[in-house]
Each structure stands twice: as C-alpha cells, then as structure tokens.
N, CA and C of each residue as an Amber inpcrd file, in Angstrom:
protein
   645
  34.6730000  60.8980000  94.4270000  33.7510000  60.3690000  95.4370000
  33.9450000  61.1460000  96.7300000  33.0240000  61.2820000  97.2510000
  33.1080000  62.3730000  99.0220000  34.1040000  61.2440000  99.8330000
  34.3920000  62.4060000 100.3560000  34.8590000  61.3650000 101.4210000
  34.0630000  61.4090000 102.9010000  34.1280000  59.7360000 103.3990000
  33.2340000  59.5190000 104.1180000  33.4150000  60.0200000 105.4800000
  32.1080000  60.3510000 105.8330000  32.3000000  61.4880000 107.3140000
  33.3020000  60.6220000 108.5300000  33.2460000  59.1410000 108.6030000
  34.2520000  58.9120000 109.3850000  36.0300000  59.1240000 109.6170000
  36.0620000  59.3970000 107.9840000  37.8200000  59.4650000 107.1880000
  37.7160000  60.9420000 107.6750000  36.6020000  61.8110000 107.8960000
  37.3580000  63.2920000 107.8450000  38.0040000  63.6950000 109.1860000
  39.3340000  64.9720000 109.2840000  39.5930000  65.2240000 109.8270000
  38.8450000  66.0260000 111.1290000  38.7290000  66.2050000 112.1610000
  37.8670000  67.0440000 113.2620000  38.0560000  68.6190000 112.5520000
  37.0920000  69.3380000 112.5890000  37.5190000  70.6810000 113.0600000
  38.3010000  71.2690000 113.0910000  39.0340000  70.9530000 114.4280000
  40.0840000  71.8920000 114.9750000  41.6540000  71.0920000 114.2010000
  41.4740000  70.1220000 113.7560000  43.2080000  69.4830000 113.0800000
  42.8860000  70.2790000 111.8690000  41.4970000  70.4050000 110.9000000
  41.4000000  71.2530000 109.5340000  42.1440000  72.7840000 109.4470000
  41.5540000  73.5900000 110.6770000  41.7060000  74.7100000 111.2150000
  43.5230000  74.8580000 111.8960000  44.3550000  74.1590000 112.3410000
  46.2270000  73.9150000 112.5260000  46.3730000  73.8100000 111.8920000
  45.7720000  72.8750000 110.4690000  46.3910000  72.8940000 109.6260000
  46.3420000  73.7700000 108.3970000  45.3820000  75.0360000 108.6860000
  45.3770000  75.8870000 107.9450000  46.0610000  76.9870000 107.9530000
  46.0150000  77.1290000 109.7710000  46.7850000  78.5040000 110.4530000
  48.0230000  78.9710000 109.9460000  48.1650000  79.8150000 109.9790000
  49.3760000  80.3890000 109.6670000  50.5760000  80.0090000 111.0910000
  51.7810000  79.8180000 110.7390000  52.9190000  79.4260000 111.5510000
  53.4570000  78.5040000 111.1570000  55.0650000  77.9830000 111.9310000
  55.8710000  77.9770000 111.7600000  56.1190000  75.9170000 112.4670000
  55.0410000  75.1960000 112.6760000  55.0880000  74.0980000 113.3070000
  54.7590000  72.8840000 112.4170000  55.1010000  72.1000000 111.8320000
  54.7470000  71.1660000 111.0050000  53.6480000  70.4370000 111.3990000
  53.0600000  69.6660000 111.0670000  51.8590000  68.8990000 111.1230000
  52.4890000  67.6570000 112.2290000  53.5560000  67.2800000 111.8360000
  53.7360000  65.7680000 112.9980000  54.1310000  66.3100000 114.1360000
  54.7250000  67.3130000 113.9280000  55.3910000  68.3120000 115.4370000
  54.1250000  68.3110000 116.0230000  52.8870000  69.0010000 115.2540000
  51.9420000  69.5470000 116.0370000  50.6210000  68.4230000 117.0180000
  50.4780000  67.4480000 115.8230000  50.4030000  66.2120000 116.5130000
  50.8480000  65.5310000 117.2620000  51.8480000  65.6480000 117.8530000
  52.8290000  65.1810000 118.6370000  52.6090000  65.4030000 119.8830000
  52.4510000  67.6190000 120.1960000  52.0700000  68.0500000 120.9450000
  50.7940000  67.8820000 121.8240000  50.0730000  67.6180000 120.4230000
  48.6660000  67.2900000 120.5130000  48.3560000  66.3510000 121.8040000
  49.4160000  65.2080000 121.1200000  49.1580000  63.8250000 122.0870000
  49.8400000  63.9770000 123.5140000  51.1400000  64.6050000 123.8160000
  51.6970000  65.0730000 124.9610000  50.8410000  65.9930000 125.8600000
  49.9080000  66.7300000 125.1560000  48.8890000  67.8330000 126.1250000
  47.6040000  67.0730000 126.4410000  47.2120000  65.8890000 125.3910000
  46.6080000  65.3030000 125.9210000  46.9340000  64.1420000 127.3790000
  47.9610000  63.1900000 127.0650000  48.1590000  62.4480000 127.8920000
  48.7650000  63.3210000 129.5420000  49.0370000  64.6910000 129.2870000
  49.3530000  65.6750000 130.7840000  47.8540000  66.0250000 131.3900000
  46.7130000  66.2540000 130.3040000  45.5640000  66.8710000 130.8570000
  44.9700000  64.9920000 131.9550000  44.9010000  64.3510000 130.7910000
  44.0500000  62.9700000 131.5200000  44.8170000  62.6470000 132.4990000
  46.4410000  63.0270000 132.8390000  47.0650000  62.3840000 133.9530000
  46.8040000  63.3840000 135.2180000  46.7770000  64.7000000 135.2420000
  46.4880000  65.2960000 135.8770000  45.7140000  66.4910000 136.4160000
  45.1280000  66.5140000 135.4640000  43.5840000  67.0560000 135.5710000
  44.2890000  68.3690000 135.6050000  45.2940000  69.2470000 135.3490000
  45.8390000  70.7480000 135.7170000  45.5940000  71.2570000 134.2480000
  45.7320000  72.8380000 134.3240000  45.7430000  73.2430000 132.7980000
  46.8150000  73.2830000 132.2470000  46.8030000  73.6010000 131.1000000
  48.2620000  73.6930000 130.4780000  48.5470000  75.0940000 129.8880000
  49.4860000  75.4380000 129.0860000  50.0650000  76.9050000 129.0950000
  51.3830000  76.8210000 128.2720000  50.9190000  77.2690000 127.0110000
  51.8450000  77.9840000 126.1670000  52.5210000  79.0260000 125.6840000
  53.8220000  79.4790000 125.8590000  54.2170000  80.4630000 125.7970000
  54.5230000  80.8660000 124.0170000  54.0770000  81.9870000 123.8320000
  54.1510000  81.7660000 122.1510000  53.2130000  81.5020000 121.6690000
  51.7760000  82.4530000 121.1090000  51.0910000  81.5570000 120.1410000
  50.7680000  81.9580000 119.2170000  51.4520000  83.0620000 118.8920000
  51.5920000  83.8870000 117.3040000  50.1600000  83.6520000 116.5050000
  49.5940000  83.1240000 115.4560000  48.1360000  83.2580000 115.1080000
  47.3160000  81.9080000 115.3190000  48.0280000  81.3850000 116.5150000
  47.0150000  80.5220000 116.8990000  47.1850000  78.5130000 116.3650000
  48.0600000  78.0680000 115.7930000  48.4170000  76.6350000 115.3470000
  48.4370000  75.8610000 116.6530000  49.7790000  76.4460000 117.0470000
  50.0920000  75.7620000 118.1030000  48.8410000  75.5290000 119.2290000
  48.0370000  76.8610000 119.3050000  47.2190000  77.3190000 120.0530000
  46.2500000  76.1220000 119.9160000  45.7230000  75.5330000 118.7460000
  44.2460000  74.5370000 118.4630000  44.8690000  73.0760000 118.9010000
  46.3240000  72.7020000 118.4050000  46.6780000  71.8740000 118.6540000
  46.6450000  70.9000000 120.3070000  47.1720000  72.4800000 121.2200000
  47.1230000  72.3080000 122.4260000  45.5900000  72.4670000 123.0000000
  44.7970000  73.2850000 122.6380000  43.2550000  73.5670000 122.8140000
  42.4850000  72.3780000 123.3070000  42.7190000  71.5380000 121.5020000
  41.6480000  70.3500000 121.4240000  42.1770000  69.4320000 122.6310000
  43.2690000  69.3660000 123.0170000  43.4850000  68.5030000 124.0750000
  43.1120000  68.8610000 125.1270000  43.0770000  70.1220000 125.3050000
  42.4050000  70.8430000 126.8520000  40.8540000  70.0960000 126.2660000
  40.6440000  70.6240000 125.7180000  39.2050000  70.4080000 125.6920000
  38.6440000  68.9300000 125.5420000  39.5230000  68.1570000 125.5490000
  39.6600000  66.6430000 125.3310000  39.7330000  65.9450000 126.7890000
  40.3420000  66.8640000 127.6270000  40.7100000  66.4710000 128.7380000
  39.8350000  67.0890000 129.7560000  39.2840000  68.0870000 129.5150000
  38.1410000  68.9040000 130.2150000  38.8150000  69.5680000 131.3870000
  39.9790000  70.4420000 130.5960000  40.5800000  71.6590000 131.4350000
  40.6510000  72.6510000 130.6990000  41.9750000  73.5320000 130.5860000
  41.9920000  74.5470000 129.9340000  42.9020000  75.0800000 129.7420000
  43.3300000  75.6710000 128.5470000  44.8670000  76.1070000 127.7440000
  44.7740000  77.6780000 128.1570000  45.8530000  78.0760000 128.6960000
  46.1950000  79.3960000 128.6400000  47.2090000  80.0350000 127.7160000
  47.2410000  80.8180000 127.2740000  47.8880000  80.9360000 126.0900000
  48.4150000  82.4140000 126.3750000  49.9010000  82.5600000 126.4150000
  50.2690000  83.6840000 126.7630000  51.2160000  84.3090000 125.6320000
  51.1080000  85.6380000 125.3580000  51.6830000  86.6550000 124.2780000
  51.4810000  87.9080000 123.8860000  52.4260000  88.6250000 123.9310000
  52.1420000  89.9390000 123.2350000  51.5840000  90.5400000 122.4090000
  51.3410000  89.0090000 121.3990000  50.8230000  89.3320000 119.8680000
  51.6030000  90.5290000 119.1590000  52.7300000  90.8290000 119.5150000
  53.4960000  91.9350000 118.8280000  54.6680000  91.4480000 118.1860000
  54.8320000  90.0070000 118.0190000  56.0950000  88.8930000 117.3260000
  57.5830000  89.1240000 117.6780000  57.8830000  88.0630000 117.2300000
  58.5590000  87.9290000 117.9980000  60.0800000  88.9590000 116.7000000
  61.4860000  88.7670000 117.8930000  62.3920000  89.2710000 117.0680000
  62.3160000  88.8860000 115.3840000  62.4730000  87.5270000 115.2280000
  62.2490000  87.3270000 114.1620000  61.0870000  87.3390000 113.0620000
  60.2200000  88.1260000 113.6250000  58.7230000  88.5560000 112.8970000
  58.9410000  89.6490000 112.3360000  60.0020000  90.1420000 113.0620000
  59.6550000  91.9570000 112.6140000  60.5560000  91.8380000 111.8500000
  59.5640000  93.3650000 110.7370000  60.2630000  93.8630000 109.4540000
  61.8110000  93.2050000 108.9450000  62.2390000  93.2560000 107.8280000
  63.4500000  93.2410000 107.6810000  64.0250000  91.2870000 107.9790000
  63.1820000  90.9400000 108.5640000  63.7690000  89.7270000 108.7700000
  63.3650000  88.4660000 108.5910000  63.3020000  87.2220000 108.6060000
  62.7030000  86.0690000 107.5210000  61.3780000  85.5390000 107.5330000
  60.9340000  85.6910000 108.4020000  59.8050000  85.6520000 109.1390000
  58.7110000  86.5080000 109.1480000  58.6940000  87.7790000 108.5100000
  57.5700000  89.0950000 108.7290000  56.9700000  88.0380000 107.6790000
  55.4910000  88.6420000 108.0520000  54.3420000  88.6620000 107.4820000
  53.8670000  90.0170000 107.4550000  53.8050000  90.9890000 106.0260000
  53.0670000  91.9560000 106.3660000  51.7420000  92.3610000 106.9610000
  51.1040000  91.2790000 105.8600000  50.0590000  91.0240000 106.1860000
  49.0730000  91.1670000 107.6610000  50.0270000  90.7460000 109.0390000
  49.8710000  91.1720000 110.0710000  50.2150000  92.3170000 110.6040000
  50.4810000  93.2650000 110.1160000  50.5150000  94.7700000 110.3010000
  49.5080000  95.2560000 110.6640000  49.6450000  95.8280000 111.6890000
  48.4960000  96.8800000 111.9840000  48.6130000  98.3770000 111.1270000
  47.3710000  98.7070000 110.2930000  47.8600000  99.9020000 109.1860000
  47.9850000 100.9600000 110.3500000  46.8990000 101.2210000 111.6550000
  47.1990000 102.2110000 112.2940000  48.2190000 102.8190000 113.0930000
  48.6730000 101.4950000 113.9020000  50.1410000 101.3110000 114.7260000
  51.4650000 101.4210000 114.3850000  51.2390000 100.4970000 112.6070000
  52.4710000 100.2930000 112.4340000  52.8510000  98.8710000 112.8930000
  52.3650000  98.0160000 113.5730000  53.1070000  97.4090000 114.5510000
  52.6700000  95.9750000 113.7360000  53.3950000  94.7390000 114.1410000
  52.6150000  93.5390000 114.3240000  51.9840000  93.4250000 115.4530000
  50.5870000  92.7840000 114.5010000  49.4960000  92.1620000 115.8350000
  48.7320000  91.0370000 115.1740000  49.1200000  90.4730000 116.0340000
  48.7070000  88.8720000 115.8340000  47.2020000  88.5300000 116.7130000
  47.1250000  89.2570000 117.4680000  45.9670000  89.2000000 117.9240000
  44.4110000  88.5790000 117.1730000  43.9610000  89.9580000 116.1690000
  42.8000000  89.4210000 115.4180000  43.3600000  87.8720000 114.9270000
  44.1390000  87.5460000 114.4820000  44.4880000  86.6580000 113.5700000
  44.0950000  85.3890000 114.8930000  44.6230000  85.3910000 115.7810000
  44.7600000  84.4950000 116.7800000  43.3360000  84.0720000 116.9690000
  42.7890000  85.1530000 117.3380000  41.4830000  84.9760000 118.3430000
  40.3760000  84.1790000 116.9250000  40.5880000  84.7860000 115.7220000
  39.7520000  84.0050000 114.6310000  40.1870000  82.9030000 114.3430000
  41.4620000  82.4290000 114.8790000  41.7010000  80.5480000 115.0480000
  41.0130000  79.8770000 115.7240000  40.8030000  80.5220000 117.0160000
  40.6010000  80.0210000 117.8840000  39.0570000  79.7210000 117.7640000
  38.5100000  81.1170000 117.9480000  37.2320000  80.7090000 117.2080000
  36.6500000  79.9170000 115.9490000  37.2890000  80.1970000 114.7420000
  36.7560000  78.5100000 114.1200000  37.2150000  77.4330000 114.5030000
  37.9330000  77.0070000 115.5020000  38.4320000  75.6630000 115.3960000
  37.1730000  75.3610000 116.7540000  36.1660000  76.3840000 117.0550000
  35.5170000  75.6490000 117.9110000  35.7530000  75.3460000 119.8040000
  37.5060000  76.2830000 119.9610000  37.4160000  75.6120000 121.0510000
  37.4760000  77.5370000 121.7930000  37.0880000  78.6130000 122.1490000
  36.8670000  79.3260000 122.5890000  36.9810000  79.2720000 124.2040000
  35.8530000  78.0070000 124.3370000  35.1170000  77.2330000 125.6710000
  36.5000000  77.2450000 126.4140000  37.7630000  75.8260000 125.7720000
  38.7570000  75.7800000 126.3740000  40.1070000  76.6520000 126.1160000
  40.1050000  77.7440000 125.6270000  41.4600000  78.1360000 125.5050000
  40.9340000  79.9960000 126.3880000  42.0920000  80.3900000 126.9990000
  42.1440000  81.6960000 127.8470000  43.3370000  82.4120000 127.1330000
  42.9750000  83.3020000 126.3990000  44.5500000  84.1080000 126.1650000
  44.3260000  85.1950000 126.9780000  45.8390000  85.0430000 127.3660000
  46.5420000  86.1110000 128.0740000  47.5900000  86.8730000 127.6270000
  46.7570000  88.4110000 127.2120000  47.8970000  89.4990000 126.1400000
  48.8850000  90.3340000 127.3860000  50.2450000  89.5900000 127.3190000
  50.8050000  90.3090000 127.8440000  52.6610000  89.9650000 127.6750000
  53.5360000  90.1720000 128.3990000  54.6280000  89.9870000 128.8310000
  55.1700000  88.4600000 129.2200000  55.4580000  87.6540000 128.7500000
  55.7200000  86.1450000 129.1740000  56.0920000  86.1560000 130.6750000
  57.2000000  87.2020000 130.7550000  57.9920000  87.1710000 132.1820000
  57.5350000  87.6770000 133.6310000  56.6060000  88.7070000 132.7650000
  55.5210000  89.8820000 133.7510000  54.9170000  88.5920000 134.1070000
  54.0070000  88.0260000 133.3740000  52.8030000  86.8490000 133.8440000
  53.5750000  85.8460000 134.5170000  54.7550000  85.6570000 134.0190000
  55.1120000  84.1890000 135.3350000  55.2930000  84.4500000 136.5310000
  55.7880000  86.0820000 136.7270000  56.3320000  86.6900000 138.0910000
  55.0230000  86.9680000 138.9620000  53.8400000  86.7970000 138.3310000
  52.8840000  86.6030000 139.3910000  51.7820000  85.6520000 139.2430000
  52.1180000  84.4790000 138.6550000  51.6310000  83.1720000 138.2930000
  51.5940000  82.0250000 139.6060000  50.4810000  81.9420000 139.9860000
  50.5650000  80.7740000 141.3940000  49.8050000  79.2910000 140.7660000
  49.5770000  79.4640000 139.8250000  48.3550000  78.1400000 139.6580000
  49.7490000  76.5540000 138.7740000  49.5290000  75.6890000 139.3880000
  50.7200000  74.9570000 139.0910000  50.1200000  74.3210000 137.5250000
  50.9210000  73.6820000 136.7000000  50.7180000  73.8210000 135.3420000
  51.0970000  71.8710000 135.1540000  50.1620000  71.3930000 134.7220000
  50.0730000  70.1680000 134.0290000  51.1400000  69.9290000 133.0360000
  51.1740000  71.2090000 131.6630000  52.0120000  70.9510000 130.4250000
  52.0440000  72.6850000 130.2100000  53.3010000  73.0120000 130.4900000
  53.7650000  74.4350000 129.8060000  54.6340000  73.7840000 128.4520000
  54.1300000  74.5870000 127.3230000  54.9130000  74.8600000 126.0980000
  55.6510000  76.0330000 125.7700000  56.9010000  75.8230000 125.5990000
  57.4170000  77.2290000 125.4330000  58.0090000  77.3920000 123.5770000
  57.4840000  78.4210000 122.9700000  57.6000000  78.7360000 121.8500000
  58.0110000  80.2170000 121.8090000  58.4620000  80.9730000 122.6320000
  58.2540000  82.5420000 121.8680000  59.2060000  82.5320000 121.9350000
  60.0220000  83.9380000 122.1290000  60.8380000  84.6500000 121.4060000
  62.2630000  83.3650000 121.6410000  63.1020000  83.5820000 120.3940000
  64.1720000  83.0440000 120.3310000  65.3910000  83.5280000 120.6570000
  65.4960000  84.2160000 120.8790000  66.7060000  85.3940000 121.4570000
  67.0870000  84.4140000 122.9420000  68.3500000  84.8170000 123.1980000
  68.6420000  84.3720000 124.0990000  67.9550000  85.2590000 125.5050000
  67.8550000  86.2550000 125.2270000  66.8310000  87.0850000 127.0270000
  65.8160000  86.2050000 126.9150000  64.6300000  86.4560000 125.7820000
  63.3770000  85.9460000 125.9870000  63.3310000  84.9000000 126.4290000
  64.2140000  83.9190000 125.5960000  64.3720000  82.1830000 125.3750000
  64.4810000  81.8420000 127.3520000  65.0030000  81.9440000 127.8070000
  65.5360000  81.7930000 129.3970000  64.7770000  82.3510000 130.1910000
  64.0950000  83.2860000 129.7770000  63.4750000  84.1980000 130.7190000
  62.2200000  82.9070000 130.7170000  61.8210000  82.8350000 129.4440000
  60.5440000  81.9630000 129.5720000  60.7240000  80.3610000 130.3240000
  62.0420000  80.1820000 130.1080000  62.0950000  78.5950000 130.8650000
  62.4340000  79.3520000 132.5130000  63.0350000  80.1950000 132.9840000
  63.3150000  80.6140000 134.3940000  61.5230000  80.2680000 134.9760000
  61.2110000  81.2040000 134.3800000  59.7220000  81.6660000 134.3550000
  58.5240000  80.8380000 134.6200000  58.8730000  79.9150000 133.6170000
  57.8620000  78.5570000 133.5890000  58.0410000  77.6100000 133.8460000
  59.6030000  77.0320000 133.6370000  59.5980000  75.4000000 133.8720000
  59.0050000  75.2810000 135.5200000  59.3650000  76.1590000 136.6400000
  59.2440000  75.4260000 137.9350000  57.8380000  75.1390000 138.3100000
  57.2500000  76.1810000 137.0100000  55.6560000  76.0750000 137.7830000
  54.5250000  74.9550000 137.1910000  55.7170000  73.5430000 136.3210000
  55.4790000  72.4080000 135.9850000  54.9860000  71.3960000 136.9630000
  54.0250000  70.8390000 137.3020000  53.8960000  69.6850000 138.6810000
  54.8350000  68.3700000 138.2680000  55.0150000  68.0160000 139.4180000
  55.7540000  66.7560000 139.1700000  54.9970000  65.8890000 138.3930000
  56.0600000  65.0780000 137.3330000  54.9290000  64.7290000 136.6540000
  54.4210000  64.7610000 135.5700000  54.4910000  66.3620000 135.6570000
  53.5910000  66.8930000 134.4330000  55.3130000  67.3660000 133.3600000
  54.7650000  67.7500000 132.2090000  55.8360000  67.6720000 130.7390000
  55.3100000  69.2850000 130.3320000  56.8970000  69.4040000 130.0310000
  57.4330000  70.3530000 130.1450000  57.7560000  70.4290000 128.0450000
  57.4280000  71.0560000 127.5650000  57.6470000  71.0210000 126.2340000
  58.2850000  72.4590000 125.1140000  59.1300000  71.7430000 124.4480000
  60.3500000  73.2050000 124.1350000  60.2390000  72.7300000 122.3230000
  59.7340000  74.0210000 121.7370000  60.1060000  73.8520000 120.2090000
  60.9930000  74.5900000 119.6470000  61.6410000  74.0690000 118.1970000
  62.5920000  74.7690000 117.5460000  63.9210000  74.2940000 118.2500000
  64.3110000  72.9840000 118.6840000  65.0940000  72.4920000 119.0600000
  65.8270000  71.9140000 118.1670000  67.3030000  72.4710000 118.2740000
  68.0700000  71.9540000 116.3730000  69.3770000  71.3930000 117.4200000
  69.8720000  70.4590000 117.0550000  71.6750000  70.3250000 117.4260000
  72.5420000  70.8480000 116.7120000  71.8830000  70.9380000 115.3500000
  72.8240000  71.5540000 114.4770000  72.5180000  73.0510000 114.3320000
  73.8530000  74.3350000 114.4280000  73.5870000  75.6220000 114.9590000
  72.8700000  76.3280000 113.4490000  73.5200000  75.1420000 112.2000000
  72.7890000  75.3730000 110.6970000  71.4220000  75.7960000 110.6040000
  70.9040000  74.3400000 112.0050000  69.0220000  74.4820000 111.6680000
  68.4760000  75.7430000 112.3520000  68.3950000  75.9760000 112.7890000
  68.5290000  77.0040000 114.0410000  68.8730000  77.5160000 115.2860000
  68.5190000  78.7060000 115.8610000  69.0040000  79.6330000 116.7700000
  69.2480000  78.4630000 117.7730000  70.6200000  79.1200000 118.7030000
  70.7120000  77.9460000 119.6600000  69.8620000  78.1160000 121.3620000
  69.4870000  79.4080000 121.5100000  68.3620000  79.5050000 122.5800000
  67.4680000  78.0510000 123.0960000  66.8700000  78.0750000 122.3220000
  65.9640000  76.8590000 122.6070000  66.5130000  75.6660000 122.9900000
  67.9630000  75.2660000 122.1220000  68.1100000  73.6520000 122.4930000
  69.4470000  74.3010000 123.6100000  69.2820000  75.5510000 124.2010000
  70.5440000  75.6720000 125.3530000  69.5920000  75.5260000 126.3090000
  68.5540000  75.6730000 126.5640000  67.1560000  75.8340000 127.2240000
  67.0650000  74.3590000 127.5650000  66.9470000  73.1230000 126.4240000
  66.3810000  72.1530000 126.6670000  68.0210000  71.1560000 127.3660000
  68.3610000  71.6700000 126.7960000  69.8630000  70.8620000 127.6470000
  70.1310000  71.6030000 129.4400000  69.5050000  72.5470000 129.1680000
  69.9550000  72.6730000 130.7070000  68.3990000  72.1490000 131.8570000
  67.7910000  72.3070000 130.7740000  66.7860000  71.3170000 131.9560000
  66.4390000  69.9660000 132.1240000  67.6150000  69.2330000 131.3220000
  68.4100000  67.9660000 131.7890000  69.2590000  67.5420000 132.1360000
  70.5870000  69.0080000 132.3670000  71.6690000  69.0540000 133.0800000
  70.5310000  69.1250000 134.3830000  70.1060000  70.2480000 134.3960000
  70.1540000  70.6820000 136.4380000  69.1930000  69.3000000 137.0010000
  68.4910000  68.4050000 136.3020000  68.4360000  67.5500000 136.9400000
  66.5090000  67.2880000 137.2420000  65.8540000  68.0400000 136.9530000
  64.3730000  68.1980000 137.2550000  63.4250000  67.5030000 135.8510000
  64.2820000  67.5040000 134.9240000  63.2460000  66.8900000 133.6210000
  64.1880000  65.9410000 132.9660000  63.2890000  65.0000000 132.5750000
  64.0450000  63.6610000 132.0190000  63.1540000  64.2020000 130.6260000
  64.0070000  63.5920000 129.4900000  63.1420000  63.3630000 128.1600000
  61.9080000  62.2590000 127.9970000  61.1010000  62.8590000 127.1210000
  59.5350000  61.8270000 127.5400000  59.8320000  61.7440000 125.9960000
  59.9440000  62.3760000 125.1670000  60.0220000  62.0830000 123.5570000
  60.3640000  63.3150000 122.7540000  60.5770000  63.0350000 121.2870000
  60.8220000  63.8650000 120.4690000  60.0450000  63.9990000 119.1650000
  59.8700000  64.6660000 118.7250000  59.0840000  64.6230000 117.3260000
  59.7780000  65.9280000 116.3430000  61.0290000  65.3970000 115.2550000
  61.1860000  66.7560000 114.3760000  62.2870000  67.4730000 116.2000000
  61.6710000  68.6790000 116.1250000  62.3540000  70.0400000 116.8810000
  61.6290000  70.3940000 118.2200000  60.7040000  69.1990000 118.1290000
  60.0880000  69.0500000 119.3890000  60.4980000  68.5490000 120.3820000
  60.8520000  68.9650000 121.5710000  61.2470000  67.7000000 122.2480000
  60.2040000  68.0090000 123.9590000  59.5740000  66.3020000 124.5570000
  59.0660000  66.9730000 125.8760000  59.9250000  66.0360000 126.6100000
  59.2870000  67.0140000 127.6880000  60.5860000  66.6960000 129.3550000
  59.4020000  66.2670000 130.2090000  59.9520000  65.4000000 130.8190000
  58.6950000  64.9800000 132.5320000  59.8750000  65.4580000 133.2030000
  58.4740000  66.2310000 134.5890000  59.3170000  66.8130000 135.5180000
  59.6430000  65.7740000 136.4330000  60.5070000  65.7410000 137.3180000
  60.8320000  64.1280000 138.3850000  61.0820000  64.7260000 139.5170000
  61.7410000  66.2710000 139.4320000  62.0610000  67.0470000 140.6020000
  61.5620000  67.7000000 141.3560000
C-alpha cells in the first residue's frame, strides 16, 4: 500500500539521509532541532565548519530555511586528514581524475540542490581559519565538524566559538570520552569550552554535544 503523503518524510530529511557522510540520523536530527530552536530565538545565521558532501549541510539548511535566515557553510572541499588516500575514510570515488585531489565540492553543491534549499544555504570554499580571521557578522549556531587533528580541531573552536552571540549554541561533533571511539581533538575542544567558562551544555545526542553561550 503507498504510503500516505502525510507519513512521508520532507525532501530535505530523504536527501541527509541519503548523503554521503559520517553523522547518524538521530545526531543529525538533533542538530536539526538545535539550529532550529537558535534560528527562531535569534533571528542570526548559523555556520558550519565541515561539510564534506553536504548531510550535515541539509540538516542545518532546512532549519535556516525554517527559520528564515541562512546557513553558511564553510570548507575546502579537499577532506579532511582522515579522507585522504591510505586512510579509513577515503572515498575514491571523490577524486578528482584531473587533480588528483579530493573534491567534495560537486558532490556538495548537488545535495544541496536536491534537498531544495539552495535559497538558504551560502558555501564558502575556503580555509576555516583564513574565514574566521576576517569574519565580523555574529553567529546564532556555529557547528564545528572539520578536520580532526589537533591544529585544525582548535584552530576552528579559537576561530569560531567567540563569534557565537550570547545565547546562541555552539555545537561540536565526534565527541567520544572514550579515546577507543575516537580522536580526542574534538571532546578536548568541548571540555575546554566548559572549563574557560563561556558555554554551559544545552544537550547531547550520540557524539553530539551543544553548548549555550552565557559569556
């Protein structure tokens, strides 16, 4: 029997949940609802660091576009340490035959475009650290996802957490306690921006965890 047009999923949840990456479905829902409840509280855009072919990217989107602002989405599209060759994570498939290189790019921008939200999402191909060092516009909900290494990992919270409004949630994935689940970058990241005192925990979902800023 069909299923009835009210039971179906939107669009853009069909389209995350097709994308290629590395975020589970309740993680991503999770986010979903955190970028939503930052857009309706404060009308600012939001901004993810990391959006490899685009999951994370629709997840956070539909809420911009839910909220009637707008997701910026910042990356190299050239992957991260753990993308490239040799290591657990490559996808050949994203090879560029001419470069040589990973590029996540095409892959991204054709998420974005079927899931419909074009309107609300802005990518920005570049340097995480380059773009924060001349970033003035204050940020509702930054997500930070890219590189896991300890430079990148810090560089992107130095980078981004301050340019969080009070208020607004601050959100860190791939957060493990145990050093088994993964790299410890991320959850040294999320512990120190509840040591120094500026983000309280708002919730967790899985390896997700968000912060409200208070400071």
């Amino acid at each position: 029997m069909a299923e009835r047009p009210e039971t179906r999923a939107p669009t853009w949840l069909v389209v995350a949940r097709a994308a290629k990456g590395f975020m589970p479905d309740d993680e991503g829902l999770a986010l979903h609802r955190a970028a939503c409840q930052a857009a309706a509280s404060y009308r600012g855009p939001l901004l993810e660091v990391g959006a490899y072919c685009g999951k994370s990217t629709v997840y956070l989107g539909a809420a911009a576009a839910e909220g009637a602002t707008v997701l910026f989405s910042i990356d190299h599209h050239h992957g991260s340490e753990e993308n490239q060759a040799g290591w657990e994570h490559h996808d050949p498939t994203l090879v560029d035959p001419a470069s040589g290189r990973l590029d996540t790019l095409p892959t991204w921008r054709a998420t974005v475009a079927k899931a419909g939200l074009e309107h609300a999402v802005v990518g920005v191909v570049g340097d995480s650290a380059t773009v924060a060092a001349h970033w003035g516009t204050p940020l509702a909900l930054v997500f930070i996802d890219g590189g896991h290494g300890a430079e990148p990992a810090w560089a992107d919270y130095r980078g981004w957490a301050p340019l969080v409004i009070p208020g607004g949630l601050l959100a860190i994935h791939d957060v493990f306690a145990n050093p088994a689940d993964g790299g410890r970058p991320p959850y040294d990241i999320w512990r120190a921006a509840l040591a120094e005192g500026a983000f309280v925990e708002e919730s967790a979902c899985g390896s997700l965890r968000v912060l409200r800023r208070v400071a």
